[in-house]
C-alpha positions as CSV (number, residue, x, y, z in Angstrom):
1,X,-35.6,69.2,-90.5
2,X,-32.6,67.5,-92.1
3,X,-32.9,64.8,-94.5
4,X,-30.8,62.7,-92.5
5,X,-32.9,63.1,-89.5
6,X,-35.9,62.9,-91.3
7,X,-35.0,59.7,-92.4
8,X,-34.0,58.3,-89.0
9,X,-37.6,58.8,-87.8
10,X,-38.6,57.1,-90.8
11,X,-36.9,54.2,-90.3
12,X,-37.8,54.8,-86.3
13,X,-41.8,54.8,-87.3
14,X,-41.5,52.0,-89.6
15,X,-39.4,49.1,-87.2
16,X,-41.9,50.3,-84.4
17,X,-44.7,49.3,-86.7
18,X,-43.1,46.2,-88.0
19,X,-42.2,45.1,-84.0
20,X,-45.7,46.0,-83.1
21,X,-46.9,43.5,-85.9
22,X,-44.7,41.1,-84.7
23,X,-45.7,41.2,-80.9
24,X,-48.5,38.2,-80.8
25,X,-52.1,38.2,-80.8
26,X,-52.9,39.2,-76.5
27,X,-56.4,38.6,-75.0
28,X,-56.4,42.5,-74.9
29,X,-56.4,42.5,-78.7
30,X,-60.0,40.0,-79.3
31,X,-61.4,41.3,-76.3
32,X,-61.3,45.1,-78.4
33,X,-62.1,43.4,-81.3
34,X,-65.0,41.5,-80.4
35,X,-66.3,44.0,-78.6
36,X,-65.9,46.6,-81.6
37,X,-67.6,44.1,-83.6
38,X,-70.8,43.7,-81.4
39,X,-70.9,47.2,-80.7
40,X,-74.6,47.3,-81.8
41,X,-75.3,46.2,-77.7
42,X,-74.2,49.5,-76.4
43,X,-76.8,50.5,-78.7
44,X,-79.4,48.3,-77.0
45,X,-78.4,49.5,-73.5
46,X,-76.1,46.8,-72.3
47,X,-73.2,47.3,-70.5
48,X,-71.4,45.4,-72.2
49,X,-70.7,44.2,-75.8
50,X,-68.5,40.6,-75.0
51,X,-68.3,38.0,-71.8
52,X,-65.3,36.1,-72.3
53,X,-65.4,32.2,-71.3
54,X,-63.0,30.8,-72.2
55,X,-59.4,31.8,-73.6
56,X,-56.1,29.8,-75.2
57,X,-53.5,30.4,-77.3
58,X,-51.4,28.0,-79.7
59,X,-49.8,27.8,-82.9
60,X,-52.9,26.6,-85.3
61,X,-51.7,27.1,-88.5
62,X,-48.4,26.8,-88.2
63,X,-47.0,30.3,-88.7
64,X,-44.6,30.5,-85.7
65,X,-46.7,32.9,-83.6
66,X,-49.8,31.8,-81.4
67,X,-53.4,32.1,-82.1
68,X,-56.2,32.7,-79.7
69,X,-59.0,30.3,-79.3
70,X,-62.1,32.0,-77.8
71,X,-65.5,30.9,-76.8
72,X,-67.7,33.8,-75.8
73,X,-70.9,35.3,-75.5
74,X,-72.3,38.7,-76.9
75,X,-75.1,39.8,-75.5
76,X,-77.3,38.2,-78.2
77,X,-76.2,35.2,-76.7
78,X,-79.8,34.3,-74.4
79,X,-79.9,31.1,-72.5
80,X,-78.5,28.8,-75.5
81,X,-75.0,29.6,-74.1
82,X,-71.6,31.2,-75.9
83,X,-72.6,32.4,-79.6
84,X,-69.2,33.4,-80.4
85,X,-66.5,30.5,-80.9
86,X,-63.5,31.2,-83.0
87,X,-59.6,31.6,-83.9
88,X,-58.2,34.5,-84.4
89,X,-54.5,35.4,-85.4
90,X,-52.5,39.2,-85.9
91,X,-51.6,39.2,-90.0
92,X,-48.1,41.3,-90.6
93,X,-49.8,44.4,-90.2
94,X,-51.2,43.9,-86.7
95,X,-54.8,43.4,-87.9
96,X,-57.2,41.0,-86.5
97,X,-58.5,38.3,-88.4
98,X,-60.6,35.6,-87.6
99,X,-59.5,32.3,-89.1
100,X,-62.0,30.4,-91.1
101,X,-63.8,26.7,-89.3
102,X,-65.4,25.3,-92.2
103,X,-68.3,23.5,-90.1
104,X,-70.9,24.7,-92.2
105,X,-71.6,21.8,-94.1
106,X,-74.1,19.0,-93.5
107,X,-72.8,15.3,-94.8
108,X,-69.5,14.3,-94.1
109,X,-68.2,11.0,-96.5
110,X,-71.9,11.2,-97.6
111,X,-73.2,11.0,-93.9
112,X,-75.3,13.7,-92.1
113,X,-73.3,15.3,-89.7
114,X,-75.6,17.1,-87.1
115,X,-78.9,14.9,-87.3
116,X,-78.0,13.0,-84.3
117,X,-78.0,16.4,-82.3
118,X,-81.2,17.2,-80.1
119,X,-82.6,20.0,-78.1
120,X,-80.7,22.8,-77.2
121,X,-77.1,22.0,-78.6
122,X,-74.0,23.9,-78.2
123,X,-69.9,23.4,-78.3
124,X,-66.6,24.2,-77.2
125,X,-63.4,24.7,-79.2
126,X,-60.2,22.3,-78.1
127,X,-57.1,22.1,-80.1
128,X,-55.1,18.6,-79.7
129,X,-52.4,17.2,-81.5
130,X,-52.6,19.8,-84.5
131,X,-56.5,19.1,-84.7
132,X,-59.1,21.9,-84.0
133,X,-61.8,19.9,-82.6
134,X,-65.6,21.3,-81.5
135,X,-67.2,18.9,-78.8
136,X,-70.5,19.2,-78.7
137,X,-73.4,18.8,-75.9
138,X,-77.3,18.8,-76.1
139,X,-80.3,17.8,-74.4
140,X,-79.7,14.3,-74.7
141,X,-77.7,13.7,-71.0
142,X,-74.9,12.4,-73.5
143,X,-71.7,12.9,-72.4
144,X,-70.6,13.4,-76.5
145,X,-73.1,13.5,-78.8
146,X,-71.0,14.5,-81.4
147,X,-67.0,15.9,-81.7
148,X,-65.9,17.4,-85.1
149,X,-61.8,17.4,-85.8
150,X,-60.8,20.2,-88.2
151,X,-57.1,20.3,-89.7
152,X,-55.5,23.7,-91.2
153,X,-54.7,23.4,-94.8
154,X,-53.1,26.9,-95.3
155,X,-56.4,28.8,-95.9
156,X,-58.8,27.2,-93.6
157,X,-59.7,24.8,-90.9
158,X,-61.4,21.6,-92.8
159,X,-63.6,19.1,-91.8
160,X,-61.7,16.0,-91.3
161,X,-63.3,13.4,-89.1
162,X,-66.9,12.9,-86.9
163,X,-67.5,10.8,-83.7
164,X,-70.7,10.5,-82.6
165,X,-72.4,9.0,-79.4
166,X,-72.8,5.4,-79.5
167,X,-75.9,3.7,-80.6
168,X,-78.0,1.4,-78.3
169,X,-80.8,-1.2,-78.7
170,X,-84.1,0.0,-78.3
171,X,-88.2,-1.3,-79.0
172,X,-88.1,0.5,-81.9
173,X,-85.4,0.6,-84.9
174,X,-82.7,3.5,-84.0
175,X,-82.0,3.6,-88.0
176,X,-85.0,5.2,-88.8
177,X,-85.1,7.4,-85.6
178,X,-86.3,11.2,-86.7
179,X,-87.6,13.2,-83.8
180,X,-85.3,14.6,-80.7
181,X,-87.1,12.2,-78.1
182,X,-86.3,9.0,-80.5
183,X,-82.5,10.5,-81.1
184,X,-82.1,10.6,-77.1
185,X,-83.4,7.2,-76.4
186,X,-81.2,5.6,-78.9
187,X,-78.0,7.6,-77.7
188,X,-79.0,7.5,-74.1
189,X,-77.7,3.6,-72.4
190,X,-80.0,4.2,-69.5
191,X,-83.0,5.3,-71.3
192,X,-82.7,2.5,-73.8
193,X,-82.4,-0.5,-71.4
194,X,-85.8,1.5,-69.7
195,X,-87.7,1.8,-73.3
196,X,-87.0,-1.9,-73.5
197,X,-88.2,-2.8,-70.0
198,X,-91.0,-0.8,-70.4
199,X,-92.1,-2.7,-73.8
200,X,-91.3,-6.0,-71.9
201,X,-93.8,-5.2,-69.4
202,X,-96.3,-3.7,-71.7
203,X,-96.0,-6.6,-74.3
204,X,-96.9,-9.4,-71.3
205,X,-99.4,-7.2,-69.6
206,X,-101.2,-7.2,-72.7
207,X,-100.6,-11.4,-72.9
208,X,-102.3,-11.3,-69.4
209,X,-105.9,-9.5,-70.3
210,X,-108.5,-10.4,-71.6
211,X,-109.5,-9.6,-75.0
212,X,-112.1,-6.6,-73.4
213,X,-109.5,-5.0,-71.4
214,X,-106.7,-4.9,-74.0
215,X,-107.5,-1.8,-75.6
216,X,-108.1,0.5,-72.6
217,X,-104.0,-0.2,-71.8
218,X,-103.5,0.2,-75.5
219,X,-105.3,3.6,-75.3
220,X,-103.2,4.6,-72.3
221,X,-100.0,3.3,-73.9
222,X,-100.6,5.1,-76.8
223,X,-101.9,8.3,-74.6
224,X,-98.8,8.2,-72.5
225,X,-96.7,8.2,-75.7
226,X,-98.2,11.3,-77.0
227,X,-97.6,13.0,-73.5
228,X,-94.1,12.4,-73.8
229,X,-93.4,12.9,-77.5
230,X,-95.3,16.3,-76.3
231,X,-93.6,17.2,-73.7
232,X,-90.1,16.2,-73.2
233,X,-88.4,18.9,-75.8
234,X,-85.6,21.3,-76.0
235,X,-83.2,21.6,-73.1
236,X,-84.4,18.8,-70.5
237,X,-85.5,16.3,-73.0
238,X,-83.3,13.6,-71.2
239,X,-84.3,14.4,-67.7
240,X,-87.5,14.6,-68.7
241,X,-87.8,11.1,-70.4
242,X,-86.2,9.6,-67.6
243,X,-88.7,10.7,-65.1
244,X,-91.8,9.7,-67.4
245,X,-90.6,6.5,-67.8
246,X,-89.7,5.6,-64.3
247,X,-93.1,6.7,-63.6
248,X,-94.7,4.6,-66.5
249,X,-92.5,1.9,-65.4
250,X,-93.4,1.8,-62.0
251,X,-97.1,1.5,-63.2
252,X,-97.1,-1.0,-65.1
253,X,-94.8,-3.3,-62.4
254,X,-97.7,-2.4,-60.3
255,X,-100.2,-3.4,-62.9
256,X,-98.5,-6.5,-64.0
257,X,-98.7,-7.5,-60.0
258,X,-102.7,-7.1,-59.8
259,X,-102.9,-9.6,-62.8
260,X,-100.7,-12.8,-61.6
């Protein structure tokens, strides 16, 4: 072989590489990668490694060429919902990378950032007006509980504002609420205005009786508490709070009837 054609596949090889690293990231491209990376569920018998959900592409950091946004599930994924949600751009070479979300943190401005989130939570991945934004959901019928906005600052995605669910009035302070069932009453408008009615109704039953009588409807208030703090958890916690109390509700209307 000549030099000279030796060098003119070469220089052949090498602008075929570089126009193959400059062709953009394709769904084709994450859906090999992700599925090379959890490759350990052929191993497990499934038939598959990645379910993709949701796909889009856009210009995230800037560079010219589009990135893919992905939301997916692996087969590690159970009933929670899509465990894999991330960005993922072709460097110069034609190598995947996945671009870093820096959401692992837990105060934001000196605030906690995920302490209003109950029950089974997850997310999806947006991208609006050069914001990278996860909206999340949870158990607590909110529509959003909580949306983080991320913005690229060359090397990363950073945290750079929260919105959380509005607060509403409640028997009980919302500041100090700690457990999942307090966190959904407080976020949740109709469940507030039926914790409130419910302690209206309770407070002038109690009014009503006599001295004697007072602490068997303490008991069962107290009872009926500990039934729900029991068992409203985890993925229905909202639907389940709003059929105890209606049914609490209804009880003590119907109580507070037999005593006028």
């Amino acid at each position: 072989m000549s030099k000279r054609i030796f060098t003119l596949l070469l220089f052949c090889l090498i602008s075929s590489a570089i126009i193959k690293a400059q062709v953009g990231i394709t769904k084709e491209d994450v859906r090999n990668y992700l599925t090379k990376k959890e490759s350990s569920c052929f191993d497990i018998g499934y038939k598959w490694a990645v379910q993709i959900k949701k796909i889009e592409f856009y210009d995230v950091n800037s560079d010219g060429k589009d990135e893919v946004i992905v939301i997916a599930s692996s087969c590690y994924s159970g009933t929670g919902g899509p465990d894999i949600h991330g960005v993922y751009a072709k460097d110069s070479t034609g190598k995947i990378l996945e671009l870093t979300v820096n959401d692992n943190i837990k105060t934001f401005e000196g605030k906690p950032v995920y302490e209003n989130l109950v029950g089974n939570r997850n997310y999806t991945l947006l991208y609006e007006n050069n914001l990278l934004i996860e909206k999340f959901h949870d158990g607590s019928g909110r529509k959003n509980p909580l949306t983080l906005y991320f913005k690229w600052n060359g090397k990363e995605f950073n945290l750079a504002k929260v919105e959380k669910a509005e607060i509403f009035k409640t028997s009980f302070n919302c500041a100090n609420a700690k457990t999942d069932i307090e966190k959904t009453i407080c976020g949740n408008s109709e469940l507030s205005a039926m914790d409130l009615k419910l302690d209206s109704l309770y407070t002038e039953i109690m009014s009503k009786l006599p001295k004697n009588k007072r602490e068997k409807l303490r008991d069962g208030q107290k009872e009926w508490t500990k039934k729900r703090d029991n068992n409203c958890n985890y993925k229905s916690v909202a639907d389940c709070l709003l059929e105890m109390y209606t049914k609490r509700i209804k009880f003590l209307i119907k109580l507070n009837k037999g005593k006028n």
